[in-house]
N, C-alpha and C positions, 0 to 999 in steps of 0.2 A: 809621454812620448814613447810610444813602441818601432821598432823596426821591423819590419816583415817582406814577407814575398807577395809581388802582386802579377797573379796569372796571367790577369787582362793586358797590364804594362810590360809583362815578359822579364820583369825586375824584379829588383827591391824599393821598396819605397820607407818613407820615414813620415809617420803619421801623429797627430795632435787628438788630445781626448782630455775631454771636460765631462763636468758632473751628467749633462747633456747624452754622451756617447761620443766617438770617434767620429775626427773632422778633420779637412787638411791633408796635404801631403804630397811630396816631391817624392821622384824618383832620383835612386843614386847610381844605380848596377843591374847591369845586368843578370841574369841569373848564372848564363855560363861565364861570368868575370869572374875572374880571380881578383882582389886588390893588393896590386904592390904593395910594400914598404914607402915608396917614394910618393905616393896617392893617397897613405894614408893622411897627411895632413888637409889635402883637399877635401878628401869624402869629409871628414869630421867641420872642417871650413862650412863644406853645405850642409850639412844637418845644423850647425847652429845656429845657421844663416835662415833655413827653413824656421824652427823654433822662433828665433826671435821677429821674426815675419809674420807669421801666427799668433803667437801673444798680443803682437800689437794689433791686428786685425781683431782676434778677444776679446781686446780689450777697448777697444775704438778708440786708438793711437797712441795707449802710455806709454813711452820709450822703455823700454826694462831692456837688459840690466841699464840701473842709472852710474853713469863713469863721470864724476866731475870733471876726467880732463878731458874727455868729448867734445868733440867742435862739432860733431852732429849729434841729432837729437840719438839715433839708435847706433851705439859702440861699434865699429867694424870685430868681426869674429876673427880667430885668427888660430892656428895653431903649427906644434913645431913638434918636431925629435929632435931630442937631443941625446946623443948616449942611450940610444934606443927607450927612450922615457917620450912619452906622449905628454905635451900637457897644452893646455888651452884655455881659452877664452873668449871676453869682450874687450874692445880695448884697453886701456890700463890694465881691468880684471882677468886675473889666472882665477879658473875655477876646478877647486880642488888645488891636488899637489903633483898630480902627474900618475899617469899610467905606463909601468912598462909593457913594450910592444908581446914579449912573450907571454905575457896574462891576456892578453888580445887574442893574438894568432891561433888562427885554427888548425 
């Protein structure tokens, strides 16, 4: 998955790439957006929202990531700050151990 700028959509977009070449991709931002502090759990919400939309298109419908306590087939995404620490995931699953927001910001 890369992040980049897309001239045509005047953003950024968040794109999908297999052995194939690049495929896929939502727009997040504008180009002249700044993102909040308060947005950043959103923006990262749709990028892994995108992702796992994608895999399963991929893969012609395997649920990934698999969360035994899912009541739907594909985990809702979800993420938080806390104490200016990024972390996130798929339902139940935290993936990784957290980002703080200063190793982020630009």
């Amino acid at each position: 998955m890369t992040v980049d700028s897309v001239p045509i959509w005047g953003g950024i977009g968040v794109f999908m790439h297999s052995d194939e070449g690049p495929w896929g991709g939502r727009g997040i931002a504008d180009l002249s957006e700044t993102v909040e502090d308060s947005e950043v759990e959103w923006v990262v919400e749709v990028a892994l929202d995108a992702m796992q939309d994608d895999v399963a298109l991929a893969s012609h419908g395997i649920a990934w990531p698999r969360d035994s306590t899912a009541v739907d087939p594909l985990p809702r995404p979800w993420a938080k700050v806390t104490n200016d620490v990024l972390s996130f995931g798929y339902g139940s699953l935290m993936l990784g151990s957290g980002i703080a927001l200063d190793e982020i910001a630009a």
